[in-house]
ZAGU-674064 format. One record per residue: residue number from 0; residue in one letter; chain; x, y, z of N, C-alpha, C in turn. Coordinates in nm, 2 decimals. Layout:
// ZAGU-674064
+-----+-----+-------+--------+--------+--------+--------+--------+--------+--------+--------+--------+
|   n | res | chain |     nX |     nY |     nZ |    caX |    caY |    caZ |     cX |     cY |     cZ |
+-----+-----+-------+--------+--------+--------+--------+--------+--------+--------+--------+--------+
| NUM |   a |     A |      X |      Y |      Z |      X |      Y |      Z |      X |      Y |      Z |
...
+-----+-----+-------+--------+--------+--------+--------+--------+--------+--------+--------+--------+
END
This chain:
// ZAGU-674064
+-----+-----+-------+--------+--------+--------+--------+--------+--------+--------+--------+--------+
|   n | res | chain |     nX |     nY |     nZ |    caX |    caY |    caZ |     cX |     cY |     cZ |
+-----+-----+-------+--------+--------+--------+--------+--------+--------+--------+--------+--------+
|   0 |   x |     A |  -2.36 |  -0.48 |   1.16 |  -2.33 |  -0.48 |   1.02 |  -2.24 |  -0.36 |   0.99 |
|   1 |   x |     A |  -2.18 |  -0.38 |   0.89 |  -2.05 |  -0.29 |   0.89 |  -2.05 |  -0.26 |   0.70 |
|   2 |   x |     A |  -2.01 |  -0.14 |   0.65 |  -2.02 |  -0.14 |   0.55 |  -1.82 |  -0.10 |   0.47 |
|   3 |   x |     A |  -1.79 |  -0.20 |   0.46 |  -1.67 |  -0.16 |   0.42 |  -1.63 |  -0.13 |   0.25 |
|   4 |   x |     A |  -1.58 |  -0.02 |   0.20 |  -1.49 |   0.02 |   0.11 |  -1.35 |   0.03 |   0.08 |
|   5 |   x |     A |  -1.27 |  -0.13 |   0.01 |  -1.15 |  -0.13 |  -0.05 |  -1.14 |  -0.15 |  -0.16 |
|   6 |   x |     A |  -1.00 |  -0.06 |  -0.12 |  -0.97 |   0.00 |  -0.32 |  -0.79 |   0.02 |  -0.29 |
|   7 |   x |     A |  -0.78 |  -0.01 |  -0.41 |  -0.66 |  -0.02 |  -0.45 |  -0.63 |   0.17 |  -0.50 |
|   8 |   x |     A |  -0.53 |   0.18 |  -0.44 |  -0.47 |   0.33 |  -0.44 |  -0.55 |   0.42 |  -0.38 |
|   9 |   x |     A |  -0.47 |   0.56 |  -0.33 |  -0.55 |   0.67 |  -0.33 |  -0.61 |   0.76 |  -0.40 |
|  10 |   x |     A |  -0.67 |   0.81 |  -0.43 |  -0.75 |   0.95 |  -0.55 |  -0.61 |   1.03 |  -0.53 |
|  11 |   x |     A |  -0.55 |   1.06 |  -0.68 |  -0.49 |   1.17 |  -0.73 |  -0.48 |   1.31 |  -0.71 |
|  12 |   x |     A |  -0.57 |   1.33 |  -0.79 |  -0.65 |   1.45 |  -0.84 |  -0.71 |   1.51 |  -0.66 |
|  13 |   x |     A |  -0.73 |   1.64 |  -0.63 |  -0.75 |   1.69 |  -0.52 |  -0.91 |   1.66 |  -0.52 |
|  14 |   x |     A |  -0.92 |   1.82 |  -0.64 |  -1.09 |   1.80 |  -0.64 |  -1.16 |   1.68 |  -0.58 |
|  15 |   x |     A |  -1.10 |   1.55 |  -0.64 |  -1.19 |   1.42 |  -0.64 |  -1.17 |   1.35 |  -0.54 |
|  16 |   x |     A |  -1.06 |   1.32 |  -0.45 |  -1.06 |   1.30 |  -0.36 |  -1.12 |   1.39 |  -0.24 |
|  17 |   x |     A |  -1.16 |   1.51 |  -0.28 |  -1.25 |   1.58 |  -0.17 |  -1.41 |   1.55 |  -0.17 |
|  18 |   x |     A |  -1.44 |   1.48 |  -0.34 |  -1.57 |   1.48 |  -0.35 |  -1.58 |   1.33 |  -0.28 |
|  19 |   x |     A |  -1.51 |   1.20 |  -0.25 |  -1.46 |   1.11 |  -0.24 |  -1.48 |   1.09 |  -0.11 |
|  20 |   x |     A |  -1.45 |   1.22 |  -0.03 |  -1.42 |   1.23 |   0.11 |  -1.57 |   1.26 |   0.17 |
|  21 |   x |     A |  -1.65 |   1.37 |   0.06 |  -1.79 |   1.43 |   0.10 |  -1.86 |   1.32 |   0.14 |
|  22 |   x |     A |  -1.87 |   1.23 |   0.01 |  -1.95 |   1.13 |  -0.01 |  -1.94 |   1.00 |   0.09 |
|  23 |   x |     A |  -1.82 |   0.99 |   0.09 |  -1.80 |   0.89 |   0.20 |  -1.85 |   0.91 |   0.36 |
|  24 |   x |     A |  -1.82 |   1.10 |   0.36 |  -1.89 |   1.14 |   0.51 |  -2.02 |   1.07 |   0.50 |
|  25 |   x |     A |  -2.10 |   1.13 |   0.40 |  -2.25 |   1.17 |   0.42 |  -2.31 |   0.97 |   0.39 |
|  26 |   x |     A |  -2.22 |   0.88 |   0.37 |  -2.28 |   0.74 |   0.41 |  -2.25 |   0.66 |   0.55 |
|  27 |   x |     A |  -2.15 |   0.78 |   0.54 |  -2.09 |   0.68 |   0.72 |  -2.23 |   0.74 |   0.82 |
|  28 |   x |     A |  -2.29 |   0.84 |   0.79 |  -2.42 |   0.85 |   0.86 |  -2.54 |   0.74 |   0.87 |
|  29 |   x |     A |  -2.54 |   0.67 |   0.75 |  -2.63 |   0.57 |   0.72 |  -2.56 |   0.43 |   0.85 |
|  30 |   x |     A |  -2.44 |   0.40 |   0.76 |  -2.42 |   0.22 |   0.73 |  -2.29 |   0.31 |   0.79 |
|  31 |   x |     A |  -2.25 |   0.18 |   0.92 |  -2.07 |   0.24 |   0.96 |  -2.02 |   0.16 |   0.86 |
|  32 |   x |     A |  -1.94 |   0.27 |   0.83 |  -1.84 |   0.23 |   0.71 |  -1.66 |   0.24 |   0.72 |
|  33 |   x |     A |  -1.61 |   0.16 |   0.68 |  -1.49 |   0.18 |   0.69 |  -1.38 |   0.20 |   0.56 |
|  34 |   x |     A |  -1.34 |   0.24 |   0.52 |  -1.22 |   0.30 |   0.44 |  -1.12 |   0.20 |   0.42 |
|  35 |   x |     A |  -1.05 |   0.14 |   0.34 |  -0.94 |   0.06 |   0.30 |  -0.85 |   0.15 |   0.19 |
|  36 |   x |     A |  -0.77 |   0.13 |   0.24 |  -0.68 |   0.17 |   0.05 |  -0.56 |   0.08 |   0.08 |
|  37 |   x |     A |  -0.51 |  -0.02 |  -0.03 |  -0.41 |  -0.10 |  -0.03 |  -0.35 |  -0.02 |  -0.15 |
|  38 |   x |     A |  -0.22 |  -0.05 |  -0.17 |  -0.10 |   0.04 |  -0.22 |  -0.13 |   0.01 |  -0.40 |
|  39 |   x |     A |  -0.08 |   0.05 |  -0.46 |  -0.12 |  -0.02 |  -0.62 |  -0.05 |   0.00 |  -0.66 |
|  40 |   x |     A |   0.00 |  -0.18 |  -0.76 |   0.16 |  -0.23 |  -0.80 |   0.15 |  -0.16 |  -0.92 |
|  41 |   x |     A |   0.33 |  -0.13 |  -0.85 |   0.40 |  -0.09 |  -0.99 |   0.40 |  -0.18 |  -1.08 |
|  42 |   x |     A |   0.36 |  -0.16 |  -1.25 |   0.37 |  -0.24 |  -1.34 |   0.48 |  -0.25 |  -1.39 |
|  43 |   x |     A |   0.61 |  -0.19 |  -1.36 |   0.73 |  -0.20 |  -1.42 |   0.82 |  -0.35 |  -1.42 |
|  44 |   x |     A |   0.88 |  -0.33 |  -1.48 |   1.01 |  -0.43 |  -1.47 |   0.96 |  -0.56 |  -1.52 |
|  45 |   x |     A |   0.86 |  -0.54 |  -1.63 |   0.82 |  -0.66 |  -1.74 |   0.69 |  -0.72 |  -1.68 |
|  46 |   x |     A |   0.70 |  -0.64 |  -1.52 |   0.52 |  -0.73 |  -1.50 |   0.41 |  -0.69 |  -1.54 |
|  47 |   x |     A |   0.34 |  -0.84 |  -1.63 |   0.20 |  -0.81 |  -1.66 |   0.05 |  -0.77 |  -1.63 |
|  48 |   x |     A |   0.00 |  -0.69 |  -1.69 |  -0.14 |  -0.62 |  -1.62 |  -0.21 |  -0.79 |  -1.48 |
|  49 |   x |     A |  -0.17 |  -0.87 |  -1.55 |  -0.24 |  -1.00 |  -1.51 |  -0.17 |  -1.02 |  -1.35 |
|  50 |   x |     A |   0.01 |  -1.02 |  -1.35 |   0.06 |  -0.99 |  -1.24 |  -0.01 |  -0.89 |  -1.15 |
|  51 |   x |     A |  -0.07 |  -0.73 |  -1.18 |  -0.03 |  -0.63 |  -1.13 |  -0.18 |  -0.70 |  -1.05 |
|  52 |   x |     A |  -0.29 |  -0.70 |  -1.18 |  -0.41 |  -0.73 |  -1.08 |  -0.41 |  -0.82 |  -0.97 |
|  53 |   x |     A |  -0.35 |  -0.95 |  -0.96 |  -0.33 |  -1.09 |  -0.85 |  -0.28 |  -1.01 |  -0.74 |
|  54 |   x |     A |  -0.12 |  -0.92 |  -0.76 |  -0.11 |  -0.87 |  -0.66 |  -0.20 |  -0.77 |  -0.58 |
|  55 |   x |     A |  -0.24 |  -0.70 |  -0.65 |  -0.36 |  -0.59 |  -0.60 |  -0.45 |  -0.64 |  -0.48 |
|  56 |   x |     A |  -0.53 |  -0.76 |  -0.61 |  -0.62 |  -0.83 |  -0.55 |  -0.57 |  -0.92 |  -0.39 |
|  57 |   x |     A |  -0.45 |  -0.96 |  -0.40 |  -0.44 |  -1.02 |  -0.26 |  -0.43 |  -0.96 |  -0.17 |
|  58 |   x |     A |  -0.35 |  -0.80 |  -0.15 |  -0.41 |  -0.71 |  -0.09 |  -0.49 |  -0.66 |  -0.06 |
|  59 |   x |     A |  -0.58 |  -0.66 |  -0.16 |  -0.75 |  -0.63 |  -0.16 |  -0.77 |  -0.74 |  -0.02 |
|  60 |   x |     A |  -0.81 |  -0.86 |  -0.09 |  -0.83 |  -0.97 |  -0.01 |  -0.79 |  -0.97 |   0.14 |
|  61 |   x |     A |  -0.66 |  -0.98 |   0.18 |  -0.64 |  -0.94 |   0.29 |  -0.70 |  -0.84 |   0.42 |
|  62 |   x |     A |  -0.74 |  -0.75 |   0.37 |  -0.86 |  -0.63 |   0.42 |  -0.95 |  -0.63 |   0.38 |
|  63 |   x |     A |  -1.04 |  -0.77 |   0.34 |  -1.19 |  -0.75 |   0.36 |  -1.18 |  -0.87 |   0.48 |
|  64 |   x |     A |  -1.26 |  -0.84 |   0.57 |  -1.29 |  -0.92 |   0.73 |  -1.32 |  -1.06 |   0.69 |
|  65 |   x |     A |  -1.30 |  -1.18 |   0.75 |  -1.36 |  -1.30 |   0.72 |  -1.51 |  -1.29 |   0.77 |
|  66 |   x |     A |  -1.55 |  -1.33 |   0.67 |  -1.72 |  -1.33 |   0.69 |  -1.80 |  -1.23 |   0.65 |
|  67 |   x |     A |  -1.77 |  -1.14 |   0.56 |  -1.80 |  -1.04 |   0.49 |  -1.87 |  -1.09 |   0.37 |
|  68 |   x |     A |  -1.95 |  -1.05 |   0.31 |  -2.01 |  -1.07 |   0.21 |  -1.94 |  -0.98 |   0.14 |
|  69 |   x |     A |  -1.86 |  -1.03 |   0.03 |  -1.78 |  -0.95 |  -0.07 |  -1.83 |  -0.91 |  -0.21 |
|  70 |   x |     A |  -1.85 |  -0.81 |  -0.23 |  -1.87 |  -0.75 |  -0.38 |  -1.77 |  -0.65 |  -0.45 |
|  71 |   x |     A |  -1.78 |  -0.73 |  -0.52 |  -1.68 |  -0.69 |  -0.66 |  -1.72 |  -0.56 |  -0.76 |
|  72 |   x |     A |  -1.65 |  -0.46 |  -0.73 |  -1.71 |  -0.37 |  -0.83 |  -1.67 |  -0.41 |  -0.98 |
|  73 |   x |     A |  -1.75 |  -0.44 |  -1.10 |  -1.68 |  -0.48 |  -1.19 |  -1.81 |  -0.48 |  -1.34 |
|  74 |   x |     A |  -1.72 |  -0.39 |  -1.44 |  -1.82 |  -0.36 |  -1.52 |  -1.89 |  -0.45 |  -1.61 |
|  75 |   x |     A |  -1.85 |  -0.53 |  -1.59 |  -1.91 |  -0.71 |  -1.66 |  -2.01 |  -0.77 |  -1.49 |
|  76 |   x |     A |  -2.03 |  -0.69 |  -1.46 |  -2.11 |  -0.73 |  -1.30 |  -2.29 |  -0.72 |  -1.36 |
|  77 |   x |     A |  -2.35 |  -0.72 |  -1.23 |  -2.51 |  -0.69 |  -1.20 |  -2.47 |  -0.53 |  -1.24 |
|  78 |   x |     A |  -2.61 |  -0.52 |  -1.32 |  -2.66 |  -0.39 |  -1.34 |  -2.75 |  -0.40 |  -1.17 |
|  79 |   x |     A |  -2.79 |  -0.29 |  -1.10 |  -2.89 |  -0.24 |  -1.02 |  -2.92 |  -0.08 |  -1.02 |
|  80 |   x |     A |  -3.04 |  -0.07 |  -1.00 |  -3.08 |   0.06 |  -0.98 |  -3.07 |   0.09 |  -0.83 |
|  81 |   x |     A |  -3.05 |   0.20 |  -0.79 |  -3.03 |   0.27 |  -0.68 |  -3.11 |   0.23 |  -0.56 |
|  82 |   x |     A |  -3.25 |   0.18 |  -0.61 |  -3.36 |   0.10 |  -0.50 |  -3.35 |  -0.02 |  -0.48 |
|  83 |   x |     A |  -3.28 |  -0.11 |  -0.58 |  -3.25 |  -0.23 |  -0.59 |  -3.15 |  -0.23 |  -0.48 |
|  84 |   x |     A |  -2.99 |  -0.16 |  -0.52 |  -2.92 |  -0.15 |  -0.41 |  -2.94 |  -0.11 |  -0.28 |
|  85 |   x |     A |  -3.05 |  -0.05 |  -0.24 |  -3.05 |   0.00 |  -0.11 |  -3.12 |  -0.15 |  -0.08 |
|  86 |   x |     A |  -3.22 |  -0.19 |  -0.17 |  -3.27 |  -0.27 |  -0.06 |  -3.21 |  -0.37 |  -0.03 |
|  87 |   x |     A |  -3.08 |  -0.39 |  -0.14 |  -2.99 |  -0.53 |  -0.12 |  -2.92 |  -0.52 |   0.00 |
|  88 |   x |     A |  -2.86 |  -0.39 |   0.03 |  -2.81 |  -0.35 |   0.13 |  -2.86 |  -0.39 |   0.25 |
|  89 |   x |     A |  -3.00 |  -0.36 |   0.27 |  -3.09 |  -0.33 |   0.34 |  -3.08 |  -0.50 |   0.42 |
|  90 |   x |     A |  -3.08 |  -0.56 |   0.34 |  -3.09 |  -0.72 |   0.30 |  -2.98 |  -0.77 |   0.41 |
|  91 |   x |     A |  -2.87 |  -0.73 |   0.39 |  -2.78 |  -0.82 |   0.45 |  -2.78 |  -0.70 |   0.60 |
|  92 |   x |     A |  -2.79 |  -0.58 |   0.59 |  -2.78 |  -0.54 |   0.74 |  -2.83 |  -0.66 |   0.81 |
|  93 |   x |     A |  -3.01 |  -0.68 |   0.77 |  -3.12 |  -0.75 |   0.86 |  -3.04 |  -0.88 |   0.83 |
|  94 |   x |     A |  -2.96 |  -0.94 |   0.82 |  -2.87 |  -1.06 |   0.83 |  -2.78 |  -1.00 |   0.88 |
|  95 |   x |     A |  -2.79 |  -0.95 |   0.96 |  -2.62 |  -0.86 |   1.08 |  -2.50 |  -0.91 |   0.96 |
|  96 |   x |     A |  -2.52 |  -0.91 |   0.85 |  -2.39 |  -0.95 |   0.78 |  -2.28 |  -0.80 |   0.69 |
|  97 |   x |     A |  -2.17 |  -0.78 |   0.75 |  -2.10 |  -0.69 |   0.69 |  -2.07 |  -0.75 |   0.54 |
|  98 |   x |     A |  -2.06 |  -0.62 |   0.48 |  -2.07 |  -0.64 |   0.34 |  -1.92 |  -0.56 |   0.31 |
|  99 |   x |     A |  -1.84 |  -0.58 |   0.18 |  -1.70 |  -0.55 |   0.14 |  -1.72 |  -0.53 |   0.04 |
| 100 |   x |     A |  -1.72 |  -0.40 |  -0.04 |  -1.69 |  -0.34 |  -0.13 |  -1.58 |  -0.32 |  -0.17 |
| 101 |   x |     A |  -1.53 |  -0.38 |  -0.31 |  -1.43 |  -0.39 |  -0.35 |  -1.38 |  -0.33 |  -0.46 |
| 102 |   x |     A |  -1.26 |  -0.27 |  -0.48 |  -1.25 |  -0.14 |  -0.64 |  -1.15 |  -0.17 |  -0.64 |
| 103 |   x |     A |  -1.10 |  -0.27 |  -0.79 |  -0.92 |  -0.29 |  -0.85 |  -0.89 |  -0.15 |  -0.86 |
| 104 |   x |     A |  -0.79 |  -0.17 |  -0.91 |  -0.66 |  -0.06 |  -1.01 |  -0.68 |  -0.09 |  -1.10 |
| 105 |   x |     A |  -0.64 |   0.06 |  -1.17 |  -0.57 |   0.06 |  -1.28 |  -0.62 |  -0.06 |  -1.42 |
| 106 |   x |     A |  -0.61 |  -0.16 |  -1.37 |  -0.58 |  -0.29 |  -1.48 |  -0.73 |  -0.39 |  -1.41 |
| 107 |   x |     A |  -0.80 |  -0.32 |  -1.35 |  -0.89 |  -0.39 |  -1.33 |  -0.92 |  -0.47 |  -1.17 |
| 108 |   x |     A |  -1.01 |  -0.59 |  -1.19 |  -1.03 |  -0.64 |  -1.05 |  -0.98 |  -0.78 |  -1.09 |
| 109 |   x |     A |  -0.90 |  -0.82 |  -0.98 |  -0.86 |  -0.99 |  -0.97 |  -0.91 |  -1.12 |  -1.03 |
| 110 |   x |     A |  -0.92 |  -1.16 |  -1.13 |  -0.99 |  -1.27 |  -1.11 |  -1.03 |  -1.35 |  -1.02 |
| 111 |   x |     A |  -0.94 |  -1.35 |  -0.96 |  -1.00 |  -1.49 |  -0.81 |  -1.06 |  -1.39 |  -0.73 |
| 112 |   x |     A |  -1.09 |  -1.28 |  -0.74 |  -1.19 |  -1.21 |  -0.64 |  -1.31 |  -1.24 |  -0.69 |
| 113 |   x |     A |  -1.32 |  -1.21 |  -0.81 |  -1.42 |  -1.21 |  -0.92 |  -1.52 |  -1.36 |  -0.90 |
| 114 |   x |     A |  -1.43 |  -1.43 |  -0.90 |  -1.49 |  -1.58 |  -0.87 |  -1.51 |  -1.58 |  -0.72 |
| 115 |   x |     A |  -1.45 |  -1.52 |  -0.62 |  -1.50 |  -1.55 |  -0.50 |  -1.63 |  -1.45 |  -0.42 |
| 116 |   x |     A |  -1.67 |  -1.34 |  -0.54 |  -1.77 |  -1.26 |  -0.49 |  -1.89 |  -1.35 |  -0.45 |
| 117 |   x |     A |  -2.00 |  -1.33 |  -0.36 |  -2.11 |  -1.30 |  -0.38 |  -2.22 |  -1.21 |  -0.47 |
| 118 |   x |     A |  -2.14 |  -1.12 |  -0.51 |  -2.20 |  -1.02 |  -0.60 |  -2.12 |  -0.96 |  -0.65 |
| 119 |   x |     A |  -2.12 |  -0.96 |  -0.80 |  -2.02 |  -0.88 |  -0.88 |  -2.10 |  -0.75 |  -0.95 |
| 120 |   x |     A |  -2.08 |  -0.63 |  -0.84 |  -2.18 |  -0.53 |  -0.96 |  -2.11 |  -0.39 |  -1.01 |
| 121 |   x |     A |  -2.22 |  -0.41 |  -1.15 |  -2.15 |  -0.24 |  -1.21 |  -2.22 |  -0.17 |  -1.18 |
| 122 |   x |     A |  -2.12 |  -0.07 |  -1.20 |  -2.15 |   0.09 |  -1.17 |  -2.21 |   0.16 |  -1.29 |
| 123 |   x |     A |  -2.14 |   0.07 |  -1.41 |  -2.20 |   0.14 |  -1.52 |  -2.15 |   0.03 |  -1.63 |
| 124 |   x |     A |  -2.22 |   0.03 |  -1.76 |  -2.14 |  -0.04 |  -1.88 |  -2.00 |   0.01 |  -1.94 |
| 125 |   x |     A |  -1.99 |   0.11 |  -1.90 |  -1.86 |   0.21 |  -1.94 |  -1.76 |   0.21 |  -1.88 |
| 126 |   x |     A |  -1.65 |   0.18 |  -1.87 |  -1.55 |   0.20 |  -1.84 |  -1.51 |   0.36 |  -1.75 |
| 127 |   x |     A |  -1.45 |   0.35 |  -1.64 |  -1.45 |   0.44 |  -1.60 |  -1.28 |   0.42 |  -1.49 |
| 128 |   x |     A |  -1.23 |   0.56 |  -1.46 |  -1.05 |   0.52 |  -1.37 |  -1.11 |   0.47 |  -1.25 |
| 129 |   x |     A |  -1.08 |   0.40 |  -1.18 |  -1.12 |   0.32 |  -1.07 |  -1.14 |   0.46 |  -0.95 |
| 130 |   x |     A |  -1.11 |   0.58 |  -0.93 |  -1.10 |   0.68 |  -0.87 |  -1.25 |   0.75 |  -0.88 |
| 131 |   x |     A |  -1.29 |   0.73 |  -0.98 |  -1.43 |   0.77 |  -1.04 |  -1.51 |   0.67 |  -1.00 |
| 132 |   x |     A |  -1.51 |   0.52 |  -0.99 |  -1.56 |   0.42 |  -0.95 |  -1.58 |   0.43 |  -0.80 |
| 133 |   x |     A |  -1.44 |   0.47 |  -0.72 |  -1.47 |   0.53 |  -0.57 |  -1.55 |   0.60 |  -0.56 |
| 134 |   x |     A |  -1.56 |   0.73 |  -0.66 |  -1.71 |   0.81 |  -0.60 |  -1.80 |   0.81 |  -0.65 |
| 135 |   x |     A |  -1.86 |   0.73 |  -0.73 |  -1.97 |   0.69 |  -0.76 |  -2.03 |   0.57 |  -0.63 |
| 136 |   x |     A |  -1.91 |   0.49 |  -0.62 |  -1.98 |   0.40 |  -0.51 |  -2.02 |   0.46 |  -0.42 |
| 137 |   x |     A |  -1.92 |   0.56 |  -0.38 |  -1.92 |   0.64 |  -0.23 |  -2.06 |   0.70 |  -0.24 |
| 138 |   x |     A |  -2.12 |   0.74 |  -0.33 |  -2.24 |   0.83 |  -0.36 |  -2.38 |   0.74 |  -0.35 |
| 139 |   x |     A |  -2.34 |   0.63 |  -0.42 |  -2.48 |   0.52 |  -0.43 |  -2.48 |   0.44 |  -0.26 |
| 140 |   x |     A |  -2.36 |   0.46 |  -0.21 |  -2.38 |   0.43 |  -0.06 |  -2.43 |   0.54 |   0.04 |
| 141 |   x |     A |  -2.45 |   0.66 |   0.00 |  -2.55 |   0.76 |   0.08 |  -2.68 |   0.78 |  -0.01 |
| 142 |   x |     A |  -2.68 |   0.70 |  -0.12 |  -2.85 |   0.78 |  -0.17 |  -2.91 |   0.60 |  -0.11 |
| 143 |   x |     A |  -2.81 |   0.52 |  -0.12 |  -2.88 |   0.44 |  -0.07 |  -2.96 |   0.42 |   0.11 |
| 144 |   x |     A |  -2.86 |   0.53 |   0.20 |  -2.90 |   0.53 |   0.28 |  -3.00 |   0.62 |   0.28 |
| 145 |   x |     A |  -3.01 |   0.68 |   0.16 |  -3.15 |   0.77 |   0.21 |  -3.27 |   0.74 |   0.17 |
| 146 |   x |     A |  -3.23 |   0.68 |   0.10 |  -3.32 |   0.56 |   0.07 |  -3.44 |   0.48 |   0.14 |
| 147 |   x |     A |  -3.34 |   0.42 |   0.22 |  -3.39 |   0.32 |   0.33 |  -3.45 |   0.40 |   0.44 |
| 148 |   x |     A |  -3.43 |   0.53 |   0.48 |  -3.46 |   0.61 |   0.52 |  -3.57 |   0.68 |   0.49 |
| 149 |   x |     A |  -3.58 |   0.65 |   0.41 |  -3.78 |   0.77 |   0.29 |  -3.71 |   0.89 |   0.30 |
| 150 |   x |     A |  -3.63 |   0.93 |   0.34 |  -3.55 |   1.09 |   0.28 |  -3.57 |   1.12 |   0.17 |
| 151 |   x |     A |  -3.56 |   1.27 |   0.12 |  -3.61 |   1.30 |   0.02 |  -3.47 |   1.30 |  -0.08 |
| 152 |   x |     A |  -3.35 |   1.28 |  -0.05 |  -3.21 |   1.26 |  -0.18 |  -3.27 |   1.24 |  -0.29 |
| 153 |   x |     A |  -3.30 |   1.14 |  -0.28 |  -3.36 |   1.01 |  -0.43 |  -3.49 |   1.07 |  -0.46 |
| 154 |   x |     A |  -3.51 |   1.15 |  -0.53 |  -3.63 |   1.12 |  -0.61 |  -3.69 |   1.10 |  -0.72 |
+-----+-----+-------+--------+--------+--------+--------+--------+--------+--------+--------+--------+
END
């Protein structure tokens, strides 16, 4: 099982791409994980948010593995708590099934992703830059491993 993370663009801002980077070390310990970043469209030249996301998303799409169980980060998603997620996680390891974590741009996540998830979940009811959505995920993917683990992270 394979734990993959794609997102549209890189982190900006330095700070947060290093906290981005921590976080993502300390889950590749758990779950192997792998890193995606697909490029994120320019909205210029009259194209609409609706354009920018399709193209995102089929880039997205393209770099999740066939046969992945795909989840959609998306704030109209499943609420879960941190134990919920570990054990969902937990769930498809023991079905050797790699799982695809997925994070739009800018303008959101794809529709046709959205319909093609197995699981559509938020991170939060609030709105948040998809950069911030990277490290929150990246974070609930190591408390989740420590989770599963009885470590003391979570308590």
């Amino acid at each position: 099982m394979r734990v993959i993370v794609a997102a549209v663009g890189r982190p900006k801002d330095g700070a947060l791409a290093a906290a981005i980077q921590e976080y993502e070390g300390r889950a590749a310990r758990y779950w192997p994980l792998d890193v995606v970043e697909v490029r994120e469209e320019r909205g210029g030249g009259g194209m609409t948010p609706a354009h920018v996301m399709e193209r995102e998303g089929e880039r997205l799409r393209e770099r999740v593995p066939a046969g992945a169980v795909l989840v959609v980060c998306d704030a109209e998603g499943r609420s879960m708590t941190s134990p919920q997620l570990a054990q969902w996680i937990q769930q498809q390891r023991e079905r050797a099934q790699s799982v695809a974590f997925v994070i739009g741009g800018a303008h959101g996540i794809a529709p046709a992703l959205r319909t093609e998830a197995a699981l559509r979940l938020s991170l939060s009811a609030m709105t948040f830059p998809h950069e911030l959505a990277r490290l929150m995920l990246a974070e609930q993917l190591y408390r989740a491993g420590t989770i599963v683990r009885g470590e003391p992270y979570h308590k």
